[in-house]
N, CA, C and O atoms as a DFTB+ gen file, in Angstrom:
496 C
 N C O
     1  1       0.842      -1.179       0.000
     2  2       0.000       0.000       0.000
     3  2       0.885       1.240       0.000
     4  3       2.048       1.068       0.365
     5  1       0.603       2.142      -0.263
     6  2       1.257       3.255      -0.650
     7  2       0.544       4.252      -0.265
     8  3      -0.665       4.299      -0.488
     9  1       1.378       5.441       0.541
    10  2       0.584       6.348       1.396
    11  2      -0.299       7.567       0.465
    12  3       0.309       8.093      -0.467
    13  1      -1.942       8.052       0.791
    14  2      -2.214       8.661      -0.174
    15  2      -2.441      10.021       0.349
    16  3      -3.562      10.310       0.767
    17  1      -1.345      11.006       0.368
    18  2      -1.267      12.600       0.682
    19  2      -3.111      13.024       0.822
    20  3      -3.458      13.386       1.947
    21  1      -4.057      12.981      -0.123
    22  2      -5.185      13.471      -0.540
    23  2      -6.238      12.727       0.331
    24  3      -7.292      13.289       0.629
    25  1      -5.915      11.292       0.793
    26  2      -6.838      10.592       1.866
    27  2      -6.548      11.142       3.472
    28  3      -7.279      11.055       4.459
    29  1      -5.556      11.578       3.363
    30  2      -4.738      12.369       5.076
    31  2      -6.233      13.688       5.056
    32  3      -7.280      13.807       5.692
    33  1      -5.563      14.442       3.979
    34  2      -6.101      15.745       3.577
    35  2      -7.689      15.469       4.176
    36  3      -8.156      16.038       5.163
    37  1      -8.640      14.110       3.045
    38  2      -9.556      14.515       3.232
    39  2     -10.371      13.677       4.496
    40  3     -11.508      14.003       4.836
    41  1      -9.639      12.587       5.119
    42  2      -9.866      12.225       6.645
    43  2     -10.133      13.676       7.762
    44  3     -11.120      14.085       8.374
    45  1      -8.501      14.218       7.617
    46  2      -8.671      15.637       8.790
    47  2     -10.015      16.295       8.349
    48  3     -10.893      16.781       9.062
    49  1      -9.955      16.195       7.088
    50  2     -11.125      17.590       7.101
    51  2     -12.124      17.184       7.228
    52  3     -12.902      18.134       7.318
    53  1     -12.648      16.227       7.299
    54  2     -14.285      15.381       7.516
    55  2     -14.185      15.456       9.071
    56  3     -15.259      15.476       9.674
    57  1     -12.818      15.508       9.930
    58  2     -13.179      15.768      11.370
    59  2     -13.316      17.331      11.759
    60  3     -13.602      17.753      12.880
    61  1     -13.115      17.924      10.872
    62  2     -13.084      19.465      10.641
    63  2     -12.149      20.040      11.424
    64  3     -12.300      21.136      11.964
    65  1     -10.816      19.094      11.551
    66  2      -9.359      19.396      11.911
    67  2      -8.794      20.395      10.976
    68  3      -9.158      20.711       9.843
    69  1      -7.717      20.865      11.791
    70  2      -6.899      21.753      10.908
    71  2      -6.026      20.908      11.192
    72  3      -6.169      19.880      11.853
    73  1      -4.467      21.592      10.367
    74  2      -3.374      20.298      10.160
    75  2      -2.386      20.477      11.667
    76  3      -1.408      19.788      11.958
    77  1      -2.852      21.367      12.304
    78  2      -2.558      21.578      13.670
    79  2      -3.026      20.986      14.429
    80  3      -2.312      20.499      15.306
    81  1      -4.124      20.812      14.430
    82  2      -5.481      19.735      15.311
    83  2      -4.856      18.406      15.096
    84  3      -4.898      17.677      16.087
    85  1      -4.229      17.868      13.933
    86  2      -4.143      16.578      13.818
    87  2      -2.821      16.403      14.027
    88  3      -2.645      15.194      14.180
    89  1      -1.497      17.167      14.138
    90  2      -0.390      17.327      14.832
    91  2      -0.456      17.090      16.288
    92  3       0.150      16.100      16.696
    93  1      -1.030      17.761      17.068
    94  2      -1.571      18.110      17.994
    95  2      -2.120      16.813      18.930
    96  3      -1.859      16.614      20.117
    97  1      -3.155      15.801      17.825
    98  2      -3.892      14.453      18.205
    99  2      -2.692      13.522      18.365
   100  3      -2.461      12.750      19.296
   101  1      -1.868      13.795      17.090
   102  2      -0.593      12.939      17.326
   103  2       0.539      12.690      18.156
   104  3       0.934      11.656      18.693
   105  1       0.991      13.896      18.146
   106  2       2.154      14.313      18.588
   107  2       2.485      15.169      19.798
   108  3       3.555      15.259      20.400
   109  1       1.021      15.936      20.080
   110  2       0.807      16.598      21.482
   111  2       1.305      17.853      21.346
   112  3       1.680      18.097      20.199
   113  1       1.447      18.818      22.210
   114  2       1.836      20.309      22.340
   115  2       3.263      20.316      22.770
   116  3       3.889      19.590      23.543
   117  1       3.561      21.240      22.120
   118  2       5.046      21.969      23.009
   119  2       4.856      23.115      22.746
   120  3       4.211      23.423      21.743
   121  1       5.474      24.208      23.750
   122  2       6.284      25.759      23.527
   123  2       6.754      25.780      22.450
   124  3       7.465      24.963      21.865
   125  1       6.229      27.051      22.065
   126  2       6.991      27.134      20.678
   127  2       8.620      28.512      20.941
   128  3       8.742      29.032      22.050
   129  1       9.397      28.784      20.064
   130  2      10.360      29.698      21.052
   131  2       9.679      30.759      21.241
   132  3      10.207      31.437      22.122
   133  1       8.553      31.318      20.736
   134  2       7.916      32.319      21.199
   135  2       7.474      32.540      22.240
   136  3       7.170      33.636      22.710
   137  1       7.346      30.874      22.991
   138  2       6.189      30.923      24.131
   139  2       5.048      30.569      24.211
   140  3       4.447      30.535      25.284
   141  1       4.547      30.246      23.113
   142  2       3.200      30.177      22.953
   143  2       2.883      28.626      22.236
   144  3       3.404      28.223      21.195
   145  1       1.865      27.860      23.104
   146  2       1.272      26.443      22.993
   147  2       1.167      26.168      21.433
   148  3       0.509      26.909      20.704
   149  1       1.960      24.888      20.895
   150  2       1.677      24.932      19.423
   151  2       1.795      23.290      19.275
   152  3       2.100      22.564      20.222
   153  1       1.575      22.930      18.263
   154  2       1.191      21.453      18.018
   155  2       2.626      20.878      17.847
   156  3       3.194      21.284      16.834
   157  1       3.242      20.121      18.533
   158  2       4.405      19.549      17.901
   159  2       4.556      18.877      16.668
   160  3       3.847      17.888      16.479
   161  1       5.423      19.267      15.716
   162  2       5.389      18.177      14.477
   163  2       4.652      19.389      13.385
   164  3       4.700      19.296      12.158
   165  1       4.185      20.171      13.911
   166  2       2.797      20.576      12.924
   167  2       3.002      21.086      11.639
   168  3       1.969      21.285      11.000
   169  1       4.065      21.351      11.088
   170  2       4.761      21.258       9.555
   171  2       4.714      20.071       8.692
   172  3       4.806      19.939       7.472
   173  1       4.502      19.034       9.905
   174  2       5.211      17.510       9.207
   175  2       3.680      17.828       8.545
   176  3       3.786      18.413       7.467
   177  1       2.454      17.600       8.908
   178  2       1.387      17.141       8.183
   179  2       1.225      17.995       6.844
   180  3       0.395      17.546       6.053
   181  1       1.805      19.002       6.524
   182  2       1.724      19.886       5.364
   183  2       2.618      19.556       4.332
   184  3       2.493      19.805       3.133
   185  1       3.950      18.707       5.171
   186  2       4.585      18.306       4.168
   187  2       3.923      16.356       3.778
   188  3       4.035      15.747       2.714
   189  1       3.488      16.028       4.668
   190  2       2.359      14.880       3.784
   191  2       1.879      15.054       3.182
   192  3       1.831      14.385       2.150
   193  1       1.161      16.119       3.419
   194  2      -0.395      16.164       2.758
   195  2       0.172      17.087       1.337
   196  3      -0.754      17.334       0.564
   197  1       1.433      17.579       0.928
   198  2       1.616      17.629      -0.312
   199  2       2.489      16.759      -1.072
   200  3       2.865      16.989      -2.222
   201  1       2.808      15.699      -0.340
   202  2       3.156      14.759      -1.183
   203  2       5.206      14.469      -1.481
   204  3       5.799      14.001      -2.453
   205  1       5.831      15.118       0.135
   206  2       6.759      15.894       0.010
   207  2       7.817      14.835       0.722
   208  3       9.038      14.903       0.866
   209  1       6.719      13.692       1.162
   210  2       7.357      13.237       2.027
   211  2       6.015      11.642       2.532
   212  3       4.836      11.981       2.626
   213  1       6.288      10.425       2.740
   214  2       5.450       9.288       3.236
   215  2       6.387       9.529       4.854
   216  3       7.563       9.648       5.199
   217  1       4.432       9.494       5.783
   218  2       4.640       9.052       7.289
   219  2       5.697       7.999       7.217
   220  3       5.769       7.251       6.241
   221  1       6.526       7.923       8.237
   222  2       7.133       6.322       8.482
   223  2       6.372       5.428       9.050
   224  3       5.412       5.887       9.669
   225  1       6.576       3.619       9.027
   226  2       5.247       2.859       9.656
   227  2       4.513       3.424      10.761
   228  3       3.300       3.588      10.897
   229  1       5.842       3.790      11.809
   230  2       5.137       4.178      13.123
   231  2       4.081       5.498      13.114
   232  3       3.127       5.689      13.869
   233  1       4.578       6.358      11.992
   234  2       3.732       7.474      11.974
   235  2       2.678       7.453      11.220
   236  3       1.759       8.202      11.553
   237  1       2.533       6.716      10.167
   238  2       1.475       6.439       9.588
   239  2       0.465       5.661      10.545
   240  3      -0.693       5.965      10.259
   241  1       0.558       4.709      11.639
   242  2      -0.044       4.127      12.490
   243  2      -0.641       5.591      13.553
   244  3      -1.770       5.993      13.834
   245  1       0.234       5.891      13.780
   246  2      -0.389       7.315      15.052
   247  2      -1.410       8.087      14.337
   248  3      -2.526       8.341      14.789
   249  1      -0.832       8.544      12.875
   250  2      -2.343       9.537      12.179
   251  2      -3.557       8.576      11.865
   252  3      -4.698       9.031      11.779
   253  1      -3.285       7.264      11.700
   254  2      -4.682       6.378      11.813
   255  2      -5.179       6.823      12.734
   256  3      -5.991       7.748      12.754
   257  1      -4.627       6.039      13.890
   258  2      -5.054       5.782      15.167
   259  2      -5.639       7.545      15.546
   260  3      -6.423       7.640      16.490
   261  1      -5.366       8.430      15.042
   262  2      -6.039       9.884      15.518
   263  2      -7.378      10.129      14.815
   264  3      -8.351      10.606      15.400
   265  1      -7.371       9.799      13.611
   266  2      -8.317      10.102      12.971
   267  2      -9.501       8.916      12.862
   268  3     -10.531       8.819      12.196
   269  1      -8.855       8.090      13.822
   270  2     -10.281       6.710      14.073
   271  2     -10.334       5.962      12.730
   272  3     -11.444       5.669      12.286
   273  1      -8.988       5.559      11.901
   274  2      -9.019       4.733      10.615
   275  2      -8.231       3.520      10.871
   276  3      -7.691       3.412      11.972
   277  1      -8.070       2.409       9.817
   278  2      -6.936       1.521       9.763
   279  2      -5.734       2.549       9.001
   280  3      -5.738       3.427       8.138
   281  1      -4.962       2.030       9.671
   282  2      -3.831       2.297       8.662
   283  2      -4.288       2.397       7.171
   284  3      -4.586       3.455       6.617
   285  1      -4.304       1.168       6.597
   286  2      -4.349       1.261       5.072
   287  2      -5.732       1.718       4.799
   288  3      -6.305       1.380       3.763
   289  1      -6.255       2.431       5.638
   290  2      -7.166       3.576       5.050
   291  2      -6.754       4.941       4.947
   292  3      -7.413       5.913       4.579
   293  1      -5.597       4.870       5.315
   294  2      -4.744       6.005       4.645
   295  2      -3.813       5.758       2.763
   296  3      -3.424       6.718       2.098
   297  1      -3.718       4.741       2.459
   298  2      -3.189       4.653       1.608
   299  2      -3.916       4.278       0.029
   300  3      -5.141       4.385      -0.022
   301  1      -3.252       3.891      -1.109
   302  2      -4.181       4.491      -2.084
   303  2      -4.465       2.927      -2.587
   304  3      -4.806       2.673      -3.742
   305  1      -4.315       2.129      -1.775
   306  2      -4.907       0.598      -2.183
   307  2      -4.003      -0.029      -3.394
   308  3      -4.452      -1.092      -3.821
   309  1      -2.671       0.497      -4.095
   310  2      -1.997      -0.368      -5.024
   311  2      -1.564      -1.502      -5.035
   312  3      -1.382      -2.249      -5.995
   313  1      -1.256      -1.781      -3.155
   314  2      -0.203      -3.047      -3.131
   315  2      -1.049      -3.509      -1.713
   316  3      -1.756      -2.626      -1.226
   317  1      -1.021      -4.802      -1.038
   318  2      -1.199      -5.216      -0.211
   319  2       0.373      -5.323       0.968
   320  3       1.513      -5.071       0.579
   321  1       0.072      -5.674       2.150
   322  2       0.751      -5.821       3.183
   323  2       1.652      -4.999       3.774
   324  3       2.811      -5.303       4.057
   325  1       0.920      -3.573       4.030
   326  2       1.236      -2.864       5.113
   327  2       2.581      -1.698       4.234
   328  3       2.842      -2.111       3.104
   329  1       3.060      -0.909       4.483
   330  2       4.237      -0.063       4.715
   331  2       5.483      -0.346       4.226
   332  3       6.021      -1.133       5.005
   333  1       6.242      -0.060       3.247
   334  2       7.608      -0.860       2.436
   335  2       8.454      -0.437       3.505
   336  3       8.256       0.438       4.348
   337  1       9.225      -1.039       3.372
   338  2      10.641      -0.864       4.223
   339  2      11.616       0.212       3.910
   340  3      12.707       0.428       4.439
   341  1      10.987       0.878       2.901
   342  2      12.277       2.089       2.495
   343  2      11.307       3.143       2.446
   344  3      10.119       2.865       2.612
   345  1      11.805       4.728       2.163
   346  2      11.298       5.638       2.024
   347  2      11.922       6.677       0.871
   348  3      13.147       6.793       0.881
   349  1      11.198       7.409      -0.084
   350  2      11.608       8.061      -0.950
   351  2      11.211       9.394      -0.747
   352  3       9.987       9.512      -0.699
   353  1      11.867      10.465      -0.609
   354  2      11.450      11.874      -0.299
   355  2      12.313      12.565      -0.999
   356  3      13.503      12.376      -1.250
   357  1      11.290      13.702      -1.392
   358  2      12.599      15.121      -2.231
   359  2      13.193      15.901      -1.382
   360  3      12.854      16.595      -0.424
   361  1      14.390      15.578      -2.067
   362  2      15.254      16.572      -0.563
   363  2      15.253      17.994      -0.535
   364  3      15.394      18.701      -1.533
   365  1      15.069      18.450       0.783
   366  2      14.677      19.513       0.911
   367  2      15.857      20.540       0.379
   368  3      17.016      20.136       0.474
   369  1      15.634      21.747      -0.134
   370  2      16.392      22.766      -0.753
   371  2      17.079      22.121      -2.021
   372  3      17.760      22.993      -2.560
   373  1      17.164      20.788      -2.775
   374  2      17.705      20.367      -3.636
   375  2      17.277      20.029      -4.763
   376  3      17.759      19.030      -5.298
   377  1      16.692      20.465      -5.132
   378  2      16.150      20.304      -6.627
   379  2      16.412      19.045      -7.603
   380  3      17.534      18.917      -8.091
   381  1      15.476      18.190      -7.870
   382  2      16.286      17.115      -8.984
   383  2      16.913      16.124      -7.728
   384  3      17.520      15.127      -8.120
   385  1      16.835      16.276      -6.629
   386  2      17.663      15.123      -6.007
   387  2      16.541      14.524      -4.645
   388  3      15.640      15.289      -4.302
   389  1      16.682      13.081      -3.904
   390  2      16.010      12.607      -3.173
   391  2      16.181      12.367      -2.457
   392  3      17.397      12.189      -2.522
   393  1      15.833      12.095      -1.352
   394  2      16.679      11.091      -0.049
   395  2      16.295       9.729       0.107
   396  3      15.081       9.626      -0.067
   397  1      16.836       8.659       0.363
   398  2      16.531       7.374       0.551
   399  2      16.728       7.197       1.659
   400  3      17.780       7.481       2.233
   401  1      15.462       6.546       2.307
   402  2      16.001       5.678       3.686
   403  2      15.005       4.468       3.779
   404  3      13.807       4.190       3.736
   405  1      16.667       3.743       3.986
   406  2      16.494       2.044       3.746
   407  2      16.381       1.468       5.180
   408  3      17.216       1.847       6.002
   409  1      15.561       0.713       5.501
   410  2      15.334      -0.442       6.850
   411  2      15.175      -1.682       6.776
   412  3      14.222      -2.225       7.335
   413  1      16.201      -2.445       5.978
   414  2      15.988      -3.464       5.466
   415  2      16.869      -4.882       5.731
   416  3      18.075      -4.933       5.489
   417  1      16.297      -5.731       6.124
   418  2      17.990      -6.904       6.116
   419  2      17.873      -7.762       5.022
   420  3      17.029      -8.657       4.976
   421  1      18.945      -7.456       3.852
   422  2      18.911      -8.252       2.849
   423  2      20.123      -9.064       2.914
   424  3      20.544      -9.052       4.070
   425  1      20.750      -9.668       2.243
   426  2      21.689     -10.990       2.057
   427  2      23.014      -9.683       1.579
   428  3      23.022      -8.826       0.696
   429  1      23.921     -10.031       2.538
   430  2      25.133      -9.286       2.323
   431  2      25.648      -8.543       0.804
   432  3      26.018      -7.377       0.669
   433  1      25.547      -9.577      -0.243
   434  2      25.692      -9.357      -1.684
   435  2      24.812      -8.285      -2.004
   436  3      25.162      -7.337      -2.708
   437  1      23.571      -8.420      -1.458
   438  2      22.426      -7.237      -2.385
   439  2      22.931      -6.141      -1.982
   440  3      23.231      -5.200      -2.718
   441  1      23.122      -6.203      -0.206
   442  2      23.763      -5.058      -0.050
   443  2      24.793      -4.106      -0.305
   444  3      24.796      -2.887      -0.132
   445  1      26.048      -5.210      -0.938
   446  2      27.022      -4.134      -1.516
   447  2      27.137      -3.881      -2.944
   448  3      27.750      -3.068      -3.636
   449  1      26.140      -5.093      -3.205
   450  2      25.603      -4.072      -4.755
   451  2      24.866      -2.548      -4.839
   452  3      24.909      -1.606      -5.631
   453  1      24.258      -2.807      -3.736
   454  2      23.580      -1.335      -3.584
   455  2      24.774      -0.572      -3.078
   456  3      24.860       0.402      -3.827
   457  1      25.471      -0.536      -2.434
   458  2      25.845       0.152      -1.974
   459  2      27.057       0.656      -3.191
   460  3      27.404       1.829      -3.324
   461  1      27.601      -0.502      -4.023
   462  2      28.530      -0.067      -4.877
   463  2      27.771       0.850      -5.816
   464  3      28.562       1.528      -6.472
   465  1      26.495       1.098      -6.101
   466  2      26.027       1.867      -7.112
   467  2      25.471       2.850      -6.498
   468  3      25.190       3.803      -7.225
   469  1      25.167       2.962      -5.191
   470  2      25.428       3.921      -5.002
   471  2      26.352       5.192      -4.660
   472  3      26.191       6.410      -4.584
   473  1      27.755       3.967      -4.438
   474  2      28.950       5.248      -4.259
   475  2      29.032       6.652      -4.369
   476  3      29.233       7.615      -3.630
   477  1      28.722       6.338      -5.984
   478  2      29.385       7.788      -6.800
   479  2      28.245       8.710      -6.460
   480  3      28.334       9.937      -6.503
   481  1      27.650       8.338      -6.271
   482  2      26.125       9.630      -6.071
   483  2      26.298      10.205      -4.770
   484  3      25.871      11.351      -4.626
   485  1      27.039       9.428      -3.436
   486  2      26.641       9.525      -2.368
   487  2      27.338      11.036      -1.730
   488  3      28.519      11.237      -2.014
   489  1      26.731      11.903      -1.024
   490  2      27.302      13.033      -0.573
   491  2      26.625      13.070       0.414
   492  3      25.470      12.689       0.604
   493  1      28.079      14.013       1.727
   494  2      27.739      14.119       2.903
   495  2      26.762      15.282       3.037
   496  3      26.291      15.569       4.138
């Protein structure tokens, strides 16, 4: 299953949440440096909900669990069995480039195949 930015969107808004309200359900309050009570996280849901970035398992489970859904009633129904093990996001300020993050235990070989192709790309 594959997370669907537009099912987040239109879950909150059928509870007539703002993307603060559902930060907030999740993730709870903190001080902000101003001082003033603000939703922790509360950027993250704006960058879901445009598509900028997939919850990780655990976080995709917490915005269920807030908005009273299954999990894969957040997602757009392509694939069966839950949440892939990697994540693909556009990196922020970089244009044309992505970030990968892998959680995976594969067989030593796959791994330094990946890793040999990814060498040349790789920057700190």
């Amino acid at each position: 299953m594959a997370f669907s930015p537009s099912k987040l969107t239109a879950l909150r808004e059928a509870k007539g949440w703002t993307q603060s309200d559902l930060a907030r359900a999740v993730w709870g309050p903190m001080i902000s440096s101003e001082g003033k009570l603000v939703a922790r996280n509360r950027d993250r849901i704006s960058v879901y909900e445009k598509g900028l970035s997939s919850p990780s398992p655990l976080n995709l489970k917490r915005l269920a669990d807030a908005l009273g859904v299954a999990p894969a009633d957040l997602g757009d129904g392509v694939a069966e069995g839950g949440a892939l093990p990697f994540q693909i996001t556009q990196a922020p300020r970089e244009p044309g480039k992505a970030r990968l993050q892998v959680d995976m235990v594969v067989p030593f070989t796959v791994a330094a195949a990946i890793g040999e192709k990814l060498g040349p790309h790789c920057s700190q």
